[in-house]
Structures are given as C-alpha cells and as structure tokens.
C-alpha positions in Angstrom: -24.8 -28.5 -49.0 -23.6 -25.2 -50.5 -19.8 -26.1 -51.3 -17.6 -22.5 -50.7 -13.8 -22.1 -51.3 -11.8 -18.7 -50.7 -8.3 -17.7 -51.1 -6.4 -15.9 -48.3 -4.6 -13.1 -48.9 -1.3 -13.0 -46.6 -0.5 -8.7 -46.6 2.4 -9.7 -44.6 3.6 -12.4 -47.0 6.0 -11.9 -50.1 7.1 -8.3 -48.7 8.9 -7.8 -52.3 6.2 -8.3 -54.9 4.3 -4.9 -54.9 6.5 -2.8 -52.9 8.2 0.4 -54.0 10.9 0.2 -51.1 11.9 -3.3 -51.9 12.6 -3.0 -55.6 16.3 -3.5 -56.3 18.7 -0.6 -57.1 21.0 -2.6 -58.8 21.9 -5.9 -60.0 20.7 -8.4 -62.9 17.5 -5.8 -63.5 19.1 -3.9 -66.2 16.2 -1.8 -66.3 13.1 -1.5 -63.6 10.1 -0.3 -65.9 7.3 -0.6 -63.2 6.3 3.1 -62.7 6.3 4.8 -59.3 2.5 4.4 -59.0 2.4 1.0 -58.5 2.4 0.2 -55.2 1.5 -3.4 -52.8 -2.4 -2.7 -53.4 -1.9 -3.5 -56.9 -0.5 -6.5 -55.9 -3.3 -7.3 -53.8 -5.5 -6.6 -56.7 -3.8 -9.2 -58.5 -4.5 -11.2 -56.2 -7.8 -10.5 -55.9 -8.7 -11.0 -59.6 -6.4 -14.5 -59.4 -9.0 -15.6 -57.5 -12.1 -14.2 -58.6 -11.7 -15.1 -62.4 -10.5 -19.0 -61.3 -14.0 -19.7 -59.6 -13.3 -18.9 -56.1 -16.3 -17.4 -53.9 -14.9 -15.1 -51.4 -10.8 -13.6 -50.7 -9.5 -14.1 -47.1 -7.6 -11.2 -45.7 -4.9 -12.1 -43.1 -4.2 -9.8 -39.8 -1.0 -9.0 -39.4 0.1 -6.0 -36.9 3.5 -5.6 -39.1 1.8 -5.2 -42.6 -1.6 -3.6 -44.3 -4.6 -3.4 -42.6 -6.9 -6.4 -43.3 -10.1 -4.2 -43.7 -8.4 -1.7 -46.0 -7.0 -3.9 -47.8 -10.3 -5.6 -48.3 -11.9 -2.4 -49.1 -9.3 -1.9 -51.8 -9.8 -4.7 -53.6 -13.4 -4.7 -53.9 -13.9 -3.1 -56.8 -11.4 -5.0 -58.8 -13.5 -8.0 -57.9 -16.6 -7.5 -58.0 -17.8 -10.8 -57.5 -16.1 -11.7 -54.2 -16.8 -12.4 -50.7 -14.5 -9.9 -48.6 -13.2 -11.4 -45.3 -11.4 -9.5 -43.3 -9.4 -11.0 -40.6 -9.0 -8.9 -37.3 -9.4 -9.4 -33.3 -12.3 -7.6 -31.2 -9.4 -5.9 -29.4 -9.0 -3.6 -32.6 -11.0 -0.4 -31.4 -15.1 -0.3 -30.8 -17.8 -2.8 -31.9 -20.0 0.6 -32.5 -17.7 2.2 -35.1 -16.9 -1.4 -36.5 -20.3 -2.3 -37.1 -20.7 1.1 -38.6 -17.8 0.6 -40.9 -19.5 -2.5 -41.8 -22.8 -1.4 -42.9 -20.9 1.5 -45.4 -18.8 -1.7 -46.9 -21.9 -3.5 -47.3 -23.2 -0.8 -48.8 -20.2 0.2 -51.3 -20.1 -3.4 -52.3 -23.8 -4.9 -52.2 -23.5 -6.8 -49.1 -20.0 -8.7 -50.1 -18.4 -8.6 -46.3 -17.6 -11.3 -43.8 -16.0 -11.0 -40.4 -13.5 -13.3 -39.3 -12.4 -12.5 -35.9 -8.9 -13.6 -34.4 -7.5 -13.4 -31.1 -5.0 -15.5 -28.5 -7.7 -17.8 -28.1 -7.9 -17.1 -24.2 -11.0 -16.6 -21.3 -10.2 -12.8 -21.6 -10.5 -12.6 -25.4 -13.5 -15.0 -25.7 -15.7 -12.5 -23.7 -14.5 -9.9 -25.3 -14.9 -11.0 -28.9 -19.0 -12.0 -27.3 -19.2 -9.0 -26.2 -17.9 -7.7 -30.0 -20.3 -9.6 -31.3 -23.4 -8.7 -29.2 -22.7 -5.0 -29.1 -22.3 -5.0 -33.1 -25.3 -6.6 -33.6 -27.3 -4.7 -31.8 -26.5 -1.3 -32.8 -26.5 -2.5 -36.3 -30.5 -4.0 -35.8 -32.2 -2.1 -32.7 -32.4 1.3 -32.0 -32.2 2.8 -29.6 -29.7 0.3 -28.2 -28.1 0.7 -24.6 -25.4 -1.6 -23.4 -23.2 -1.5 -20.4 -20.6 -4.5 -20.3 -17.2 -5.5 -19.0 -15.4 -3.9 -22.3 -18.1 -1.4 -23.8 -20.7 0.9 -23.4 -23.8 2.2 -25.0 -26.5 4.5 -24.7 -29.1 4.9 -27.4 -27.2 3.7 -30.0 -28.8 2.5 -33.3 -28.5 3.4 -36.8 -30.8 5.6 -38.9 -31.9 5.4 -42.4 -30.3 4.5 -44.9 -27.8 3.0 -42.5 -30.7 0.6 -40.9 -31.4 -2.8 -42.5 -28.5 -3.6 -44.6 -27.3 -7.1 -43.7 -25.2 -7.9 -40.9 -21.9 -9.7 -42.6 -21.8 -13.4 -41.6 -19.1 -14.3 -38.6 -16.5 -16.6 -39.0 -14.9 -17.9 -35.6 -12.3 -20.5 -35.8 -10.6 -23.2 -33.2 -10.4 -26.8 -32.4 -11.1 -27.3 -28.5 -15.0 -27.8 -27.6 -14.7 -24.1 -25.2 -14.5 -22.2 -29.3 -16.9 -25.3 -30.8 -18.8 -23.2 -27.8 -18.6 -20.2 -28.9 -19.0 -20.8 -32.5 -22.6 -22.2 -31.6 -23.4 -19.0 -29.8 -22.0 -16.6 -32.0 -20.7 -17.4 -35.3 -21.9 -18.3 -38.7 -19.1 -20.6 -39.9 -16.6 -22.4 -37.3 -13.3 -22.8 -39.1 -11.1 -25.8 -38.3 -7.8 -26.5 -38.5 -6.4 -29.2 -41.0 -6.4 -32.8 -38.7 -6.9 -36.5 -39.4 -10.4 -37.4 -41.0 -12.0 -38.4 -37.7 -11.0 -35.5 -35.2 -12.8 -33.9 -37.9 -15.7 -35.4 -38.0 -15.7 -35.7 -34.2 -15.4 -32.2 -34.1 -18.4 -31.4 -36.7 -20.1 -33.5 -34.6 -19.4 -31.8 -31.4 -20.4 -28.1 -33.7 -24.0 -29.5 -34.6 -24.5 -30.8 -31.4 -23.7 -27.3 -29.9 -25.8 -25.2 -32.1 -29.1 -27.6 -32.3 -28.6 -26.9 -28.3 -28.2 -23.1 -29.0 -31.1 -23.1 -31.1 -29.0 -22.1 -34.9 -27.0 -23.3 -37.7 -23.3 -23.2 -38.0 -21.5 -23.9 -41.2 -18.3 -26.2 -40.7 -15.1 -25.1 -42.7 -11.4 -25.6 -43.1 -8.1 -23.6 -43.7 -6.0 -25.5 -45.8 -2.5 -24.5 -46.9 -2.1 -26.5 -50.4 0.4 -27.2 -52.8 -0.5 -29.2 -56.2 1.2 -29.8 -58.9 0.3 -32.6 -62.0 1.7 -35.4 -60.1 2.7 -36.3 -56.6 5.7 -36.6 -57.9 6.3 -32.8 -58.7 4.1 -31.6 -55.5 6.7 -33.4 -53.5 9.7 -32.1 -55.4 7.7 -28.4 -54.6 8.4 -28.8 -51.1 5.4 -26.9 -50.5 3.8 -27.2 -47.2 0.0 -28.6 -46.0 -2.0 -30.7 -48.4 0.3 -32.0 -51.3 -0.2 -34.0 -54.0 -1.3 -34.0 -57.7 -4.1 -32.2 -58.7 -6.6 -35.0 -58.6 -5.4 -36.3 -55.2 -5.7 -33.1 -53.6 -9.4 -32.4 -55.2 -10.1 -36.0 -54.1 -8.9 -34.9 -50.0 -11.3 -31.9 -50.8 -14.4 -34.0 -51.7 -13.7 -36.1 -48.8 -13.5 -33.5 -46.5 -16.6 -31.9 -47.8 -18.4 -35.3 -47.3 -17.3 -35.2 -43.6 -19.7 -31.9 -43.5 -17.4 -29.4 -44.1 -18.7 -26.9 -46.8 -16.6 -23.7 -46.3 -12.7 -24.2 -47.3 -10.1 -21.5 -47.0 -7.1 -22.0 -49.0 -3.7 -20.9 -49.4 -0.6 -21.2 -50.8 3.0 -19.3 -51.8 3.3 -17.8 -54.0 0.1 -16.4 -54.1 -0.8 -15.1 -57.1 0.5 -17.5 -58.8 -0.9 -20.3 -56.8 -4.3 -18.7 -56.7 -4.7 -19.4 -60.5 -3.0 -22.7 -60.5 -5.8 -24.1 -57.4 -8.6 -22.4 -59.2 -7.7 -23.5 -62.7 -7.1 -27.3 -61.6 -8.2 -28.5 -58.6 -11.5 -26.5 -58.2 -13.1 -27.6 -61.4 -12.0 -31.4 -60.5 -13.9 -31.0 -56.7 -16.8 -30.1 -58.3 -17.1 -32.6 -60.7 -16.4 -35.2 -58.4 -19.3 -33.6 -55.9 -21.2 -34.0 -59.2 -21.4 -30.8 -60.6 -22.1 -28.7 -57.6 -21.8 -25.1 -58.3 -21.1 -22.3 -55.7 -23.4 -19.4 -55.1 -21.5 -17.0 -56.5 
C-alpha cells in the first residue's frame, strides 16, 4: 500500500503572517522592510514550498467562509509547487457541479492533473444528497456528452465537454466522517474516506466497516486520517509545546504513524501551528523516520 501524507493549509489560521492590514504601525519593529507587494498568498506559497521540498505529496486547503477561497488559493500556489497534490476543501452547496467540474478540468489542465476534491458540509440527510448529486452531475458532464440530468438540486440538458476539455482526468474525491451513513457514502462516491483521529480499534473497526461497504458497491476506497501533530525531540519538549493532537518526540509520533498505517490507513493529512514552520519541522523529522520504519516505502510523488 501506497503510503501518502499532506499538509493542510488553514487560510483562516495565523491572520497576521502575510497580511498587509495586520502589520503593526508602531511598536518594537523599528523598521517594517516587507514591501507593499507582499501580500497572504505569499504566505501561502511559503507554505506550499514548506511542504513540497520536506517530502510531502499533496497540500490541503481548508474552507473557511471568513478567509481566502480554498480553490484560489490552491490555484495560487500551484506553480510554486510543482510537485504537489492540490486539495481544495469546499461544500457542494458552493455554486454548480457544471461550472465546478469545468473549473476542474482547466486546473487539471494548468497543473498536469495535480487536483483533489475534498468536499465538506454539516454532515446532515440534506447535504448528503446534495453532495451525491455533486458528485454525479460532475462526473457526468466531465465524461459523457451530451449529458442531461434533472434532480432535486440541478439540472442539465446536453451538457458535456468538447475537445480539448474532454478526457482529462477526473480529480480523485475525498469524503470524510466517522458514522457508518458517510462510511456509506464514501463507498458510493469517494476515492479516499478520511477519518478522524480515535483509539486504534474504532479505527480499524471503521476500515473494516469502509471495505466491507465498497467490495458491496463494487470499488476501492482508500482509508485516511487528519491528524493535528505536534513533535518535538523528546516527549518531554512536545509536552512542554502544549501543542494539541498527536504529541510526542519525533520517533514516537512516526512510530503512531506506522501503526496507523498498518491498521490500513494509507492517506494522512497533517497539521500543525504554526504552519510554516511546522511543515518543515514534520517533513524534515518525522516523515523520513515513518518511512524507514515502513521499510523504505517511498510515495508516488
């Protein structure tokens, strides 16, 4: 199994680092010699690089209504990191599943086929047919033409993309949630189910429950994690760090890591504060010590 680890990006988080508005007038700064021009997407460029040059595979991009869009800032940051997966975090309620699946295919495009979806919602009956109905509508305009749909929340006539829209690849889904009803709905829909951190055997009980689900729907669904982390070079100092999630040193965390991976998860979406600086510290040490201990496993980068 293919091990994969991504950083997420929080747009909403650190409000001060990258932002013209929040620079201080006055105070110990004698003298403020960032130039107008740089603005929070450098900062998420930063970012971006933090965690494509420490080894990681893809850059999660939070939704949050308050701050940045999640797809432009994806889009930003694409060039700066050219070797990243670019996951986009957003609900189906965001506008239409045509014009999103078009927006798709020119970022696949632009970037040689580097996007993911992950779609969020409230997790209730009403969004769970609407992101299904997300999902079918996308997919089918993107691959069949014409395409017609009439639904509860959209509608299609003759729909379809021409060349050289037609044929680029579809980016893979992520769906997340821990009761069986989105285990559900990740067999149906989604790519890779992502889970929320829990004891080692609601885990596996819940990977469990996932295979079970898709052998029944006929696919494959990757199993994955989001993880907040804080390490540090002994327990010791990740305690005194007061960070929250996963803490320990950097071998004790890598060593939770393997063990989760050997419970069948292979995706793992990690995060910690401060960001940038945290990317570099979790690529540099604890990502080199998972994959030795998984015995030299490299990603598919």
């Amino acid at each position: 199994m293919t091990i994969k680890f991504y950083w997420r990006l929080d747009p909403a988080a650190e409000p001060q680092r990258g932002e013209p508005s929040a620079r201080p007038t006055s105070g110990f700064l004698p003298r403020d010699v960032r130039t107008a021009g740089l603005t929070r997407y450098d900062y998420y460029a930063q970012v971006a690089r933090a965690a494509a040059v420490t080894g990681f595979d893809g850059l999660f991009v939070a939704y949050r209504p308050e701050s940045d869009d999640s797809q432009i800032v994806a889009a930003s940051v694409a060039r700066t990191a050219p070797r990243l997966l670019l996951v986009p975090e957003f609900p189906s309620t965001v506008g239409s599943a045509v014009y999103a699946a078009k927006e798709a295919v020119s970022f696949q495009r632009a970037t040689h086929d580097r996007l993911g979806w992950a779609l969020v919602g409230n997790a209730d009956a009403e969004d769970a047919a609407r992101t299904a109905e997300f999902l079918h509508v996308a997919r089918g305009v993107h691959g069949t033409r014409p395409f017609d749909h009439e639904g509860e929340y959209f509608s299609v006539k003759g729909g379809g993309f021409q060349q050289p829209l037609a044929n680029v690849p579809f980016p893979p889904v992520y769906l997340r949630g821990d009761d069986e009803e989105a285990l559900e709905r990740s067999a149906r829909l989604a790519d890779v189910h992502l889970l929320a951190d829990a004891p080692f055997d609601e885990l596996r009980s819940r990977i469990e429950t996932l295979e079970r689900l898709a052998i029944a729907a006929g696919r494959e669904v990757a199993a994955g994690v989001v993880l907040t982390v804080t390490a540090r070079e002994s327990d010791e100092e990740a305690a005194d760090a007061g960070g929250a999630g996963i803490a320990g040193s950097y071998d004790s965390v890598a060593e939770r890591i393997a063990t989760l991976y050997a419970a069948g998860i292979t995706h793992f979406v990690l995060s910690a504060s401060p960001s940038l600086e945290e990317a570099y510290r979790i690529g540099q040490f604890v990502l080199p010590r998972v994959r030795a201990a998984l015995g030299g496993l490299r990603t598919a980068a």
